[in-house]
VEXVOLUM-365490 format. One line per 2 residues: their letters; for each residue x, y, z of N, C-alpha, C. Coordinates in steps of 0.1 Angstrom, whole numbers, plus 5000, padded with zeros to 4 digits. Layout:
<kolkes>
a = X,Y,Z,X,Y,Z,X,Y,Z; ...
</kolkes>
This chain:
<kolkes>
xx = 4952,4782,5118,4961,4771,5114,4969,4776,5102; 4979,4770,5098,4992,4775,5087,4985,4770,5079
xx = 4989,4777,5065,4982,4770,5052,4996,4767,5051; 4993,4754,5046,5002,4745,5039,5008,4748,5024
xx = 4997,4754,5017,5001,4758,5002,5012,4774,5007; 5006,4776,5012,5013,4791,5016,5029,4787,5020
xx = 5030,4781,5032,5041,4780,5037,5055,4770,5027; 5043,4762,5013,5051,4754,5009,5062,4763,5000
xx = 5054,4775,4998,5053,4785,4985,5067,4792,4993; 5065,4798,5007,5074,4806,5013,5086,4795,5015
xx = 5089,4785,5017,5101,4779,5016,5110,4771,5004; 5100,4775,4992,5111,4774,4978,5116,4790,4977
xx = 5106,4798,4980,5110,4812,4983,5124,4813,4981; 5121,4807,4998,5138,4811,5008,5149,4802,5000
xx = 5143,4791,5000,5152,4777,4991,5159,4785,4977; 5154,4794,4972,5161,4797,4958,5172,4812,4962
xx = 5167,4819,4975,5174,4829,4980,5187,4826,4984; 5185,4812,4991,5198,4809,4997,5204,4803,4988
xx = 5202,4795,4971,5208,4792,4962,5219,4803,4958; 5206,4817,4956,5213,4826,4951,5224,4833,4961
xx = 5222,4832,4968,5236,4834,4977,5248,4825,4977; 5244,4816,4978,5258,4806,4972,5264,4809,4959
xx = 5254,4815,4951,5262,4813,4940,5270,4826,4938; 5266,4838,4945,5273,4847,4945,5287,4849,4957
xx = 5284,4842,4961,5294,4840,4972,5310,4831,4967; 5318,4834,4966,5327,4826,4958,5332,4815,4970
xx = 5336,4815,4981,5342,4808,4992,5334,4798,4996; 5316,4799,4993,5310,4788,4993,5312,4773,4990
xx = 5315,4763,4999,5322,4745,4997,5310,4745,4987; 5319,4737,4972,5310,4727,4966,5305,4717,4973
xx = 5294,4712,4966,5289,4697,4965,5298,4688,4964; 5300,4688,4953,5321,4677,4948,5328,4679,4962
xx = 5332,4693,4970,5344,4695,4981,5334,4688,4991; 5325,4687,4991,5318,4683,5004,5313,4670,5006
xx = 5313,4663,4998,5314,4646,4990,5331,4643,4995; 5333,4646,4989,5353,4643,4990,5353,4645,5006
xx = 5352,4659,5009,5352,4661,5025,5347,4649,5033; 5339,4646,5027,5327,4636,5038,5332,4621,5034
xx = 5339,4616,5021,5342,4603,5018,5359,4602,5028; 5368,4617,5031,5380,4614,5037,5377,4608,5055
xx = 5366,4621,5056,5361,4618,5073,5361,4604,5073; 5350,4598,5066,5348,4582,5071,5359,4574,5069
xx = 5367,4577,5059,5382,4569,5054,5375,4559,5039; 5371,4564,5036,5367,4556,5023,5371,4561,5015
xx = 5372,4547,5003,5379,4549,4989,5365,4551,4979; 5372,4554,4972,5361,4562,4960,5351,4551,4958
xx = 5357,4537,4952,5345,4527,4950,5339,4525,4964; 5346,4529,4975,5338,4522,4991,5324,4533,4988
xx = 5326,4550,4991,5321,4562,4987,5307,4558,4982; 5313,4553,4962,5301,4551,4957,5293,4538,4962
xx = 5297,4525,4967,5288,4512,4979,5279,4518,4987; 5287,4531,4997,5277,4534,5007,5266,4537,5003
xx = 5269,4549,4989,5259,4554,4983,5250,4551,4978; 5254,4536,4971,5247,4524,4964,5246,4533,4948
xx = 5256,4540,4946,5255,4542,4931,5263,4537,4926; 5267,4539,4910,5277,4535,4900,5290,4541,4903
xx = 5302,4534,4901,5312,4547,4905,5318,4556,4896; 5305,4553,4881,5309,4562,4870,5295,4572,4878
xx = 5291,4570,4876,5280,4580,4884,5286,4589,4898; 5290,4583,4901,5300,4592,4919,5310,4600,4911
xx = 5321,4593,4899,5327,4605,4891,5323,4616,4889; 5310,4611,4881,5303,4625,4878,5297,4635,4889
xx = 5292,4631,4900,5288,4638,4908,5302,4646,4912; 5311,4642,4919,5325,4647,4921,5328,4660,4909
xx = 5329,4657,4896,5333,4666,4884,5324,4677,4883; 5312,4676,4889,5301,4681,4880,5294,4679,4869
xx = 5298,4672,4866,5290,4667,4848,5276,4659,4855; 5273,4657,4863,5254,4655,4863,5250,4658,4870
xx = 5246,4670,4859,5233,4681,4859,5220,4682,4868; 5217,4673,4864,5201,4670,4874,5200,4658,4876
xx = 5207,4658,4892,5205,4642,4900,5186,4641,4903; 5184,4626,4903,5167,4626,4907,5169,4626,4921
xx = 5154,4619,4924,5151,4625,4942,5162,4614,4947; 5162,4604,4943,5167,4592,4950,5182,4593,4954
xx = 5191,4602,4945,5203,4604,4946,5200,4615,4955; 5195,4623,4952,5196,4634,4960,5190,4629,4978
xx = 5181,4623,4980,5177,4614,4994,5191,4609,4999; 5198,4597,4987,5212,4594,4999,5222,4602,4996
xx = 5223,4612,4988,5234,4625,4996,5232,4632,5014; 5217,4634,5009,5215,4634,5022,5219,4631,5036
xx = 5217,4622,5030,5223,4609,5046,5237,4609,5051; 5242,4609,5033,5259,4603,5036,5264,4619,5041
xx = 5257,4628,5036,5265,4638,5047,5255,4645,5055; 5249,4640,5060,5242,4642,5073,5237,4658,5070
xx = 5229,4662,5061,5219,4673,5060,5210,4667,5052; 5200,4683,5057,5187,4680,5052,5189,4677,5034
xx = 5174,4674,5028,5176,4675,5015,5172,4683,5007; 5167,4697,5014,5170,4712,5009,5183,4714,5008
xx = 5190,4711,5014,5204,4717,5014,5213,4711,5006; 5209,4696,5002,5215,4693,4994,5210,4696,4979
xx = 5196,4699,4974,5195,4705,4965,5197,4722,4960; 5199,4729,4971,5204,4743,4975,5218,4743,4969
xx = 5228,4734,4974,5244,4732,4968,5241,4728,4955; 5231,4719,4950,5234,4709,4939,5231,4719,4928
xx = 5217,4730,4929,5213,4738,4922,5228,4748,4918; 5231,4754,4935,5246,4762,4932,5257,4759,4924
xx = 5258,4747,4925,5274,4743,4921,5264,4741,4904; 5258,4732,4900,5259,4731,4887,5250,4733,4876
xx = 5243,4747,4883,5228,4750,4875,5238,4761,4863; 5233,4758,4853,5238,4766,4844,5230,4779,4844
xx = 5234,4788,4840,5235,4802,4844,5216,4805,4839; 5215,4804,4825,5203,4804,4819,5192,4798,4827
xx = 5196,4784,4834,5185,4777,4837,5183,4787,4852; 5195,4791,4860,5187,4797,4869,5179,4809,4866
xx = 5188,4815,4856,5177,4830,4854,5163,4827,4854; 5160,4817,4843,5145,4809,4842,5139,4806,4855
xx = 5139,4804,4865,5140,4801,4873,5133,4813,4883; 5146,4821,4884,5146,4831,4888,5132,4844,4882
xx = 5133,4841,4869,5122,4849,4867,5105,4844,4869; 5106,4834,4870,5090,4824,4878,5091,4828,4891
xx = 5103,4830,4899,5101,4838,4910,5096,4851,4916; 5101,4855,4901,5098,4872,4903,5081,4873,4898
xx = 5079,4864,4883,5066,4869,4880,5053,4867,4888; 5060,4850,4896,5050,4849,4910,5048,4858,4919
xx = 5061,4868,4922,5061,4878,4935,5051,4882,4930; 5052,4892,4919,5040,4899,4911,5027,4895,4909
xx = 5022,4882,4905,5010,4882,4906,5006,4881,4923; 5012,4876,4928,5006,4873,4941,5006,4884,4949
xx = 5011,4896,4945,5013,4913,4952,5005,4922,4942; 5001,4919,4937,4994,4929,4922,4983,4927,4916
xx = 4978,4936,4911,4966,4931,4905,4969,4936,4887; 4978,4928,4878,4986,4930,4869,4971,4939,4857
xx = 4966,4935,4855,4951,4935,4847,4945,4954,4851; 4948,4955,4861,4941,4968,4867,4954,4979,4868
xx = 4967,4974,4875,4974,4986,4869,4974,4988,4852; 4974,4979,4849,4974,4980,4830,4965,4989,4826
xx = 4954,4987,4835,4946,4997,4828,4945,5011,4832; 4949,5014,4845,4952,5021,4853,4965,5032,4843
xx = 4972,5026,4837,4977,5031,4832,4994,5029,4835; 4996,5022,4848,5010,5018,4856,5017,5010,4846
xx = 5014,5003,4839,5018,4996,4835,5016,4999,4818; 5027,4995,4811,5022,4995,4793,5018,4980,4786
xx = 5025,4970,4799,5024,4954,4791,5023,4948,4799; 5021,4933,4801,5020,4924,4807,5031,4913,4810
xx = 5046,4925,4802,5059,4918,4806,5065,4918,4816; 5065,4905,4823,5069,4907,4838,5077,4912,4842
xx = 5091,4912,4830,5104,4918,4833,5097,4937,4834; 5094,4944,4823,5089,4953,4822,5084,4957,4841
xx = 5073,4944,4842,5064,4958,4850,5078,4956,4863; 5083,4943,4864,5092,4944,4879,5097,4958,4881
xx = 5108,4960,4869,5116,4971,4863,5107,4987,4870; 5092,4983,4862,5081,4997,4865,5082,4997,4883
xx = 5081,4985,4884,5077,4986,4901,5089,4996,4911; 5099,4991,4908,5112,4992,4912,5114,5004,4911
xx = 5117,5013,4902,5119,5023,4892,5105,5035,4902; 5090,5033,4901,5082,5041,4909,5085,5041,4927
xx = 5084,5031,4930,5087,5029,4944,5101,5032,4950; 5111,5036,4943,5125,5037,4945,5127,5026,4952
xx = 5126,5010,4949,5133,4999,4955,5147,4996,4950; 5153,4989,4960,5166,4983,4953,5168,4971,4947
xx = 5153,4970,4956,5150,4953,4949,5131,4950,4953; 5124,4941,4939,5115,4939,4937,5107,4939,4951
xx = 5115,4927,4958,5110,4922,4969,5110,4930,4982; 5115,4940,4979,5114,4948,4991,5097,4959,4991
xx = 5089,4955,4982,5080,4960,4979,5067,4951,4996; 5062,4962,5003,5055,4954,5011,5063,4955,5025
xx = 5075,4955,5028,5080,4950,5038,5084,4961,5048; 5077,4977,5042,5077,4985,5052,5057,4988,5057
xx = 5057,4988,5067,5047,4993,5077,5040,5007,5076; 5031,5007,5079,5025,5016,5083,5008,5016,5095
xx = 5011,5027,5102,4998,5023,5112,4985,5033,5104; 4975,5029,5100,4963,5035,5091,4953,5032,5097
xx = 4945,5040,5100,4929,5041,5097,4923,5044,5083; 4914,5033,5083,4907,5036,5069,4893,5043,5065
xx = 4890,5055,5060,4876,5061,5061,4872,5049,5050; 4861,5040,5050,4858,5034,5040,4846,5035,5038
xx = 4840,5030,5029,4826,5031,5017,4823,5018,5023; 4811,5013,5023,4805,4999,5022,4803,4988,5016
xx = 4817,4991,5003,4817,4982,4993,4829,4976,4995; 4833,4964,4989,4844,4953,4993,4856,4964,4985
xx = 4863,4958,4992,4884,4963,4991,4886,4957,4986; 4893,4952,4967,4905,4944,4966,4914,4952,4973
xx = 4922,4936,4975,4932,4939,4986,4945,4943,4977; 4948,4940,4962,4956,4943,4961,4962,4953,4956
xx = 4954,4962,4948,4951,4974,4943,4953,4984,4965; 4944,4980,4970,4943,4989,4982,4957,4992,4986
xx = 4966,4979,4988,4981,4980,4992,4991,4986,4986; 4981,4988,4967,4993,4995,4957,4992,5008,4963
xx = 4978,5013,4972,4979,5026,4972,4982,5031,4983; 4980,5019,4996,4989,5026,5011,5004,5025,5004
xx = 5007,5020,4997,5023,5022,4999,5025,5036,4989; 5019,5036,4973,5023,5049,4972,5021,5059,4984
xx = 5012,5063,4992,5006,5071,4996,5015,5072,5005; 5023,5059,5014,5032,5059,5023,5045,5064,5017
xx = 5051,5058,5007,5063,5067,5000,5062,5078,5000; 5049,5086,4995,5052,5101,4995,5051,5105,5002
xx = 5049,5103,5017,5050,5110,5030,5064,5110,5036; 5066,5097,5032,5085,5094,5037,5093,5102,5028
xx = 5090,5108,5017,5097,5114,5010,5097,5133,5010; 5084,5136,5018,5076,5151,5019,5087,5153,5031
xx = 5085,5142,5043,5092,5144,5055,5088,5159,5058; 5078,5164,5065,5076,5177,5069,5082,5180,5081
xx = 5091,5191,5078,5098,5200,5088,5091,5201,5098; 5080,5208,5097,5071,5215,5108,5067,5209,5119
xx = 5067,5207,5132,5070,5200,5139,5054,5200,5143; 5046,5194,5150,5029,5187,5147,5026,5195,5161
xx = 5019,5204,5163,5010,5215,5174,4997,5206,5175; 4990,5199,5186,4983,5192,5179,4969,5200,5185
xx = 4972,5217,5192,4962,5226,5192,4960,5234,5188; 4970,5232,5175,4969,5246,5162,4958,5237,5155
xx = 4962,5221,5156,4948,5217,5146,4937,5215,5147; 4938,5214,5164,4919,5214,5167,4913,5227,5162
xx = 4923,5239,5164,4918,5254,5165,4913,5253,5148; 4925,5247,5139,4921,5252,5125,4911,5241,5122
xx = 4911,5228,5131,4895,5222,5125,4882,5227,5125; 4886,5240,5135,4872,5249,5138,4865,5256,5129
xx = 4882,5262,5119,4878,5274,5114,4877,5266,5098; 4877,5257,5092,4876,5245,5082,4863,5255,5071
xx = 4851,5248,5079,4839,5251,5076,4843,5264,5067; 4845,5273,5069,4846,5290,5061,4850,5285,5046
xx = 4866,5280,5045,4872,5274,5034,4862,5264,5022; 4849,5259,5030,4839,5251,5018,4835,5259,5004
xx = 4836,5269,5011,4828,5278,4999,4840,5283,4989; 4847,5287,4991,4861,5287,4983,4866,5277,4975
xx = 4852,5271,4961,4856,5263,4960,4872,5255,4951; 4880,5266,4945,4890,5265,4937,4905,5267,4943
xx = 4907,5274,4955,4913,5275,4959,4916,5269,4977; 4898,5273,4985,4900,5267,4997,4901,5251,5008
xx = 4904,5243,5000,4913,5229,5000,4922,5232,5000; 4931,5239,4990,4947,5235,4995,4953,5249,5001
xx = 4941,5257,5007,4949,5266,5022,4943,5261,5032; 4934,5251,5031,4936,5244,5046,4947,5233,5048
xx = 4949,5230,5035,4964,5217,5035,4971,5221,5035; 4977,5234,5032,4985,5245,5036,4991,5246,5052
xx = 4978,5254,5058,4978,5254,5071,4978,5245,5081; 4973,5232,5081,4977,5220,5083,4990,5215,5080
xx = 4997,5218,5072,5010,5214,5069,5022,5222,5077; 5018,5232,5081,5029,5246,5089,5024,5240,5100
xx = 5011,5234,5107,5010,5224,5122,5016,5214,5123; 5019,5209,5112,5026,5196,5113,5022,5185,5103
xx = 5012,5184,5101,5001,5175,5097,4996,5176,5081; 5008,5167,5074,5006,5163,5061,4995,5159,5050
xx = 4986,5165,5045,4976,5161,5037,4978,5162,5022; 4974,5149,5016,4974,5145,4998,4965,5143,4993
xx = 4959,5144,4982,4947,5142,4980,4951,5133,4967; 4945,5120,4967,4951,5113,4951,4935,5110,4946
xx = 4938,5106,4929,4921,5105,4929,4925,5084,4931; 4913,5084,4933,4909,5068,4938,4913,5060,4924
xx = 4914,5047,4932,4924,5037,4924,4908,5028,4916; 4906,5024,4910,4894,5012,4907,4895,5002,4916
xx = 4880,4999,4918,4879,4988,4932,4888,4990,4944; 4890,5000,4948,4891,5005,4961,4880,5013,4970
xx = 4872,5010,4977,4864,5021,4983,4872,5032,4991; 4882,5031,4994,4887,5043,5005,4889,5057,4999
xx = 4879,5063,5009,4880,5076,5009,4891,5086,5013; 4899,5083,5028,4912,5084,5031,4918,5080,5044
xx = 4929,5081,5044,4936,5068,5050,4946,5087,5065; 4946,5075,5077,4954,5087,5084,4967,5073,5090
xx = 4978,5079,5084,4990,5073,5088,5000,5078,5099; 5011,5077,5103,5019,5080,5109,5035,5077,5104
xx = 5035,5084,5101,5053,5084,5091,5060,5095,5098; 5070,5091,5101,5084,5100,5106,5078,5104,5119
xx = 5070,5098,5128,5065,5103,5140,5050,5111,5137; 5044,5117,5126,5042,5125,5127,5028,5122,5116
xx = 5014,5130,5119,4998,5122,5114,5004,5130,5102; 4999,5122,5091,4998,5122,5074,4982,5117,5073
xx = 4975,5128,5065,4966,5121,5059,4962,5124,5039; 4956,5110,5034,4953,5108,5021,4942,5111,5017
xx = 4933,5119,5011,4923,5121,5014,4921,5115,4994; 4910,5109,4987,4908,5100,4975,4895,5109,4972
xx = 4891,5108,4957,4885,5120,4952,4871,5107,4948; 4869,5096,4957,4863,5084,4958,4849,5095,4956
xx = 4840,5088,4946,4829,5095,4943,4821,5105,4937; 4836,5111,4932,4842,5125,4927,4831,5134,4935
xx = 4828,5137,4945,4824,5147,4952,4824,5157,4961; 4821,5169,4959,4831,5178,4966,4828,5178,4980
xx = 4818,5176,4986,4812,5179,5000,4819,5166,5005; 4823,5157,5001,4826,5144,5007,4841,5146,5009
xx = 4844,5155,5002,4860,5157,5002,4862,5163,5019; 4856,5177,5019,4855,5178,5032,4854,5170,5043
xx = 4843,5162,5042,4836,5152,5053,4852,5148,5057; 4854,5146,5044,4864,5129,5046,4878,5137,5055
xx = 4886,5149,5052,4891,5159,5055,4892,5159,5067; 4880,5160,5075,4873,5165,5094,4873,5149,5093
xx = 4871,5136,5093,4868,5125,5095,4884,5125,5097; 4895,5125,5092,4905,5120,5093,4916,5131,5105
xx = 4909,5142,5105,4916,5148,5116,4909,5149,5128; 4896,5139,5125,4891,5134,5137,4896,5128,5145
xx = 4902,5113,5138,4912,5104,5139,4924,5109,5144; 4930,5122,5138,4942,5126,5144,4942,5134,5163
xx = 4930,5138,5163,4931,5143,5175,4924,5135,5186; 4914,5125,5183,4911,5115,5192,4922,5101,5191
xx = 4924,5100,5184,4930,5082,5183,4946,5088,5176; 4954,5095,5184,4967,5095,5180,4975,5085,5187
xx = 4967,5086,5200,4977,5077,5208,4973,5061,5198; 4964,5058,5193,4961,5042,5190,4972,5042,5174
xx = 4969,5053,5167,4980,5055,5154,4989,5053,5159; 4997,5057,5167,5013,5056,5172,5015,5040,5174
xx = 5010,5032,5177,5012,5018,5177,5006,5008,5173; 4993,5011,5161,4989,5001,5155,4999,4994,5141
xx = 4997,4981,5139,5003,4978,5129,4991,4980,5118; 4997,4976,5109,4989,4977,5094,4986,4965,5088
xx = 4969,4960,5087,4970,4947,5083,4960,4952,5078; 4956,4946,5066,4947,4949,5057,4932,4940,5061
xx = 4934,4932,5067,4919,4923,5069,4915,4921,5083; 4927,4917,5092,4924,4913,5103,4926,4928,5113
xx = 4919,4930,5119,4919,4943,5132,4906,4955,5125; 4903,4954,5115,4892,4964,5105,4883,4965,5118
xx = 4879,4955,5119,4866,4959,5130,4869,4968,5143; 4883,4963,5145,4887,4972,5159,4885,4984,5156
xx = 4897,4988,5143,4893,5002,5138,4880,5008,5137; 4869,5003,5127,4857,5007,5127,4852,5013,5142
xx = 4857,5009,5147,4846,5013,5164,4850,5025,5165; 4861,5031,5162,4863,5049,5157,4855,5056,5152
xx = 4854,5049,5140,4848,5057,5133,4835,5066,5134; 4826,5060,5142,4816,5068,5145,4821,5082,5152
xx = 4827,5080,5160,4837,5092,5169,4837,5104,5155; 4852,5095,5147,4851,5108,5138,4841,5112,5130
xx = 4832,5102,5122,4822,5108,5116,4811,5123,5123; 4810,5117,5140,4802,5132,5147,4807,5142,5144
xx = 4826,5143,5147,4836,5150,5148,4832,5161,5138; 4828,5153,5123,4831,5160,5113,4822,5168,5110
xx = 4810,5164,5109,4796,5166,5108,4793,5176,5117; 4796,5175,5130,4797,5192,5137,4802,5203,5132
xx = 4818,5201,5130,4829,5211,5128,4821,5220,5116; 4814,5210,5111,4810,5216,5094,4792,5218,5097
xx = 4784,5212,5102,4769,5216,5105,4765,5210,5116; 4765,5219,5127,4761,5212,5143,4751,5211,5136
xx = 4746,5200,5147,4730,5193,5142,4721,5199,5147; 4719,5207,5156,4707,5215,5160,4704,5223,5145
xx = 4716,5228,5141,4717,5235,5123,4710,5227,5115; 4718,5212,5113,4714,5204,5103,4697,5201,5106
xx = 4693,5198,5115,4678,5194,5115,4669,5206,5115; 4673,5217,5113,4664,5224,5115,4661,5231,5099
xx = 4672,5232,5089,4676,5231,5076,4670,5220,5070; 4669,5207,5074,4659,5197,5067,4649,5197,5068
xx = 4642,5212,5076,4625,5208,5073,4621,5218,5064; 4633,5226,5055,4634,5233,5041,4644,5229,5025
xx = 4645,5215,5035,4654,5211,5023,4653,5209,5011; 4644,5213,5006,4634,5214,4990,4629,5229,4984
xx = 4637,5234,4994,4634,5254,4989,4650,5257,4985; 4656,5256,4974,4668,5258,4970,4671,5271,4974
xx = 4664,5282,4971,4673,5298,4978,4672,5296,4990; 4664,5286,4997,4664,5290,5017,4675,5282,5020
xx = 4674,5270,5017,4689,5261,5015,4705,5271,5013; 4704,5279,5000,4714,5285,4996,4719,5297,5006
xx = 4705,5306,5010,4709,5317,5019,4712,5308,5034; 4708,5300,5041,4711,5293,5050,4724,5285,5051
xx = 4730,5281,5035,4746,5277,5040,4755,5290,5036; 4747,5304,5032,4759,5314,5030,4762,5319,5049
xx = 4746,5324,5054,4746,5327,5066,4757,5320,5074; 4758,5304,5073,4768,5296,5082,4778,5293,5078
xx = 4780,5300,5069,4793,5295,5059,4799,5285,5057; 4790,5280,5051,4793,5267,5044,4791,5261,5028
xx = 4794,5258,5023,4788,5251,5008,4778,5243,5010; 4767,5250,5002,4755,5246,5002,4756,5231,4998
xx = 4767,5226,4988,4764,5211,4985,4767,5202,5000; 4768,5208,5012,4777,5199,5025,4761,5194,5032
xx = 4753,5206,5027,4737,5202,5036,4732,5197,5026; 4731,5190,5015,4720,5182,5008,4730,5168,5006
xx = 4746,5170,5009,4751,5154,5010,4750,5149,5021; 4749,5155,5034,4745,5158,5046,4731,5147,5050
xx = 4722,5154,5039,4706,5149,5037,4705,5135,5031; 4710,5136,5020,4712,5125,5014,4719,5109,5022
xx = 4729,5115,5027,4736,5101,5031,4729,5101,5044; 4718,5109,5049,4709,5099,5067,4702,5093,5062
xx = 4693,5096,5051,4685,5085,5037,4690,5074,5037; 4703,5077,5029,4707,5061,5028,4710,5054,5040
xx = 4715,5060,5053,4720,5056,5061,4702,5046,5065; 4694,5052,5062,4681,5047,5066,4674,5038,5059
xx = 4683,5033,5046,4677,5023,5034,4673,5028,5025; 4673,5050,5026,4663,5050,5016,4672,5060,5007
xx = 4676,5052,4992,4685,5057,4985,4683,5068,4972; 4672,5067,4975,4667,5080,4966,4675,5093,4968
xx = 4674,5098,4982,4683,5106,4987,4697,5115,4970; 4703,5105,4974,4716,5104,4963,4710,5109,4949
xx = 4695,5100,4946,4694,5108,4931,4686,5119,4930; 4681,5116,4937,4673,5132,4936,4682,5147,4943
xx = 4689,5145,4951,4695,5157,4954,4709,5153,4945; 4712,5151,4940,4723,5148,4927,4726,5158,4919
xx = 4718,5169,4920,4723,5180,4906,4725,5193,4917; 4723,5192,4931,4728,5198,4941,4745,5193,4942
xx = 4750,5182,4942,4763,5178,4950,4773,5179,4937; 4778,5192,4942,4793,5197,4933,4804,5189,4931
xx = 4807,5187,4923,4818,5177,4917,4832,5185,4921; 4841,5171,4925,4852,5169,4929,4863,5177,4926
xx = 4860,5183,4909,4869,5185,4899,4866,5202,4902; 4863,5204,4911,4857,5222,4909,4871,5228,4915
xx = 4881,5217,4924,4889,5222,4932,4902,5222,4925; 4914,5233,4928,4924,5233,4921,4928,5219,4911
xx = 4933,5223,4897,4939,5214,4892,4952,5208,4891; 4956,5215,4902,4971,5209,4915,4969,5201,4923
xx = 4951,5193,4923,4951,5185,4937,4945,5170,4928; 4942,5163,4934,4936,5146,4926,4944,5144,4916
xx = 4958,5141,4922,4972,5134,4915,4972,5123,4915; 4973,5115,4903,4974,5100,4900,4992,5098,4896
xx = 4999,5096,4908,5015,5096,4903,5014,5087,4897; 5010,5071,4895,5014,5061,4891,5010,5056,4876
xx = 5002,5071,4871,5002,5073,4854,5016,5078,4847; 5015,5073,4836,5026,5084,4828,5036,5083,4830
xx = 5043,5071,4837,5056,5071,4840,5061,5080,4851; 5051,5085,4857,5058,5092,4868,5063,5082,4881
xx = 5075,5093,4891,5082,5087,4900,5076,5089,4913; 5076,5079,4923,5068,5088,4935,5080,5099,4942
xx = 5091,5098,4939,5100,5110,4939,5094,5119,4937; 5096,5120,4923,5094,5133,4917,5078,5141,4922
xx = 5067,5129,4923,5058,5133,4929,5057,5143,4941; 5064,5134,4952,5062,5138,4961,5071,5150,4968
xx = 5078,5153,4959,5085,5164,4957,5076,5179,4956; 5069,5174,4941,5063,5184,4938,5050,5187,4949
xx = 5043,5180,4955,5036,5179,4964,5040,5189,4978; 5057,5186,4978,5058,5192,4990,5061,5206,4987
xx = 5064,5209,4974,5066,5224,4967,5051,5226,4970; 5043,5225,4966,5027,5233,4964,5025,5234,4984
xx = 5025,5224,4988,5026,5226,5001,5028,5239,5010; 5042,5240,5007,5052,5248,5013,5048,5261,5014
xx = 5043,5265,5002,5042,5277,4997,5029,5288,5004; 5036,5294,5004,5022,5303,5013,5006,5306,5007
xx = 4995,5299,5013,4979,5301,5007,4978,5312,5004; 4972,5310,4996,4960,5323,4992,4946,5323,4992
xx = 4943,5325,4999,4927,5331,5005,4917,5329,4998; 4922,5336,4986,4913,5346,4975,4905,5332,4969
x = 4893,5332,4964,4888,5322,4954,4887,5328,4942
</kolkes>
């Protein structure tokens, strides 16, 4: 069922848009021309005019001149009638023709500060750093200015089809949307040449695993190599009160994925990596035509995810590997020489271990193997970009993103 508050909210909306259109529009009939218009149709004289109306005929002057300002409901009800429109439309003209300039800006800016709280979580980009104040003019200005809009309200009203790798803790929703849309601007802006092989990427999901152990440089030659397939990868660090790990979209035709430094942990970075190009090679055809709604369809999605989670967890330790590794998982050199042997980073088999624990209620897992799982930050300090600090643009961002991209890997750690 429609919410009533909602819909009442979305038709002063529109009601103040279409004001502002009148008033920019110079050819638009006054109120006064359309009173006059409507008193000649019937053949009435001014005092007949103001009878029908049941006003004063010093009061019908004024309405005619413009000199009163703010008619009440009751006048505004028999305008109504006497010229046969609604009485939005009569307050739509009445606002146009005689709102003084100041009162609409006022007006206008309750409009805008509303867009904003009801699209933003004002308190958390502040702290985040997006923001320096809590001046509405300021942050519109900030919004505008990062997102390259032409206008506030265009914030929201582009799409995207996403899968979400998520954590098991609640999403604000509004913080999550600040960051599909950055994440979606810098894809629309990267626009990768390279046209999407989608068997160059199974082949390089294969060869993934080698790159774990590389820990400073092997992330961004597999984002590298992925990017000369077609298939765009970012890594931003995580927003507060967002769980997402990372997100696989579809911009310009073509799979983009976000991968969030959620946890700050490095073996998870991977996971999440093979999780999202799981997504790309089983569920492309469902990316190509999902819409993007933040609440409703989650569940549909989820039913993926197990797919990619196997996906990942192979590519990186078949499980005949992984279980046979956990009945030594407390001998640190047998652990160590057993992920050089399969080339992998030793921290991928004790987060590996850890998260079937928890998966099993039992959360110990996490703290006791804890001084095993390598932090996030071990990986180039060209990757876990927070554009929306420091005044940066997602321009300029995603520019520089597509420069490091471009560029040919290096191997070497």
């Amino acid at each position: 069922m429609e919410d009533p508050k909602k819909t009442s909210m979305d038709n002063s909306s529109a009601l103040m848009d279409e004001v502002l259109k009148l008033l920019v529009t110079t050819d638009s009939p006054s109120l006064a021309s359309l009173i006059e218009s409507r008193r000649n149709e019937l053949g009435l004289s001014t005092k007949g005019a103001s009878e029908v109306l049941g006003i004063p005929r010093s009061s019908y002057d004024r309405l005619i001149t413009g000199a009163l300002q703010k008619p009440d409901v009751l006048t505004a009800l028999k305008l109504a009638h006497f010229l046969d429109v609604s009485v939005e439309e009569v307050i739509k003209m009445f606002a146009a023709s005689v709102m003084p300039t100041d009162d609409f800006k006022s007006v206008e800016r309750v409009k805008e500060a509303s867009f904003i709280i009801k699209n933003f979580d004002v308190a958390r980009l502040r702290k985040i750093g997006f923001i320096e104040s809590i001046d509405y003019g300021h942050i519109s200005a900030r919004i505008i200015q990062y997102f390259g809009l032409n206008s506030l309200y265009e914030y929201g009203t582009e799409s995207a089809a996403v899968l979400f790798s998520r954590a098991k803790t609640n999403v604000e929703d509004k913080m999550m949307s600040f960051w599909i849309m950055s994440a979606y601007k810098q894809f629309k802006r990267i626009d990768n040449p390279n046209p999407f092989d989608s068997d160059r990427v199974e082949k390089l999901s294969t060869q993934i695993q080698q790159f774990t152990r590389k820990e400073k440089t092997g992330l961004l030659t597999v984002m590298r190599a992925l990017y000369n397939a077609g298939v765009t990868v970012i890594t931003q660090k995580s927003l507060p009160n967002t769980s997402v790990q990372g997100g696989t979209f579809i911009v310009n035709k073509k799979p983009c994925i976000v991968i969030t430094d959620h946890f700050k942990s490095y073996p998870l970075l991977w996971l999440t990596l093979l999780h999202e190009l799981g997504h790309v090679i089983f569920h492309l055809d469902k990316l190509a035509v999902l819409k993007y709604h933040i609440t409703d369809g989650i569940e549909d999605l989820m039913l993926m995810e197990p797919q990619a989670d196997r996906f990942a967890r192979q590519m990186l330790l078949p499980t005949r590997k992984f279980e046979y590794i956990k009945n030594y998982i407390n001998i640190e050199s047998f652990v160590a020489s057993y992920a050089e042997q399969n080339g992998i980073h030793s921290s991928i088999i004790y987060y590996m271990h850890a998260k079937e624990l928890s998966d099993q209620n039992d959360k110990t897992g996490f703290q006791y193997y804890n001084r095993f799982l390598t932090k996030s930050d071990v990986c180039s300090d060209q990757l876990h970009k927070a554009p929306w600090i420091n005044n940066s643009l997602l321009v300029e961002e995603a520019d520089k993103v597509k420069e490091l991209l471009a560029t040919n890997s290096q191997s070497s750690n």
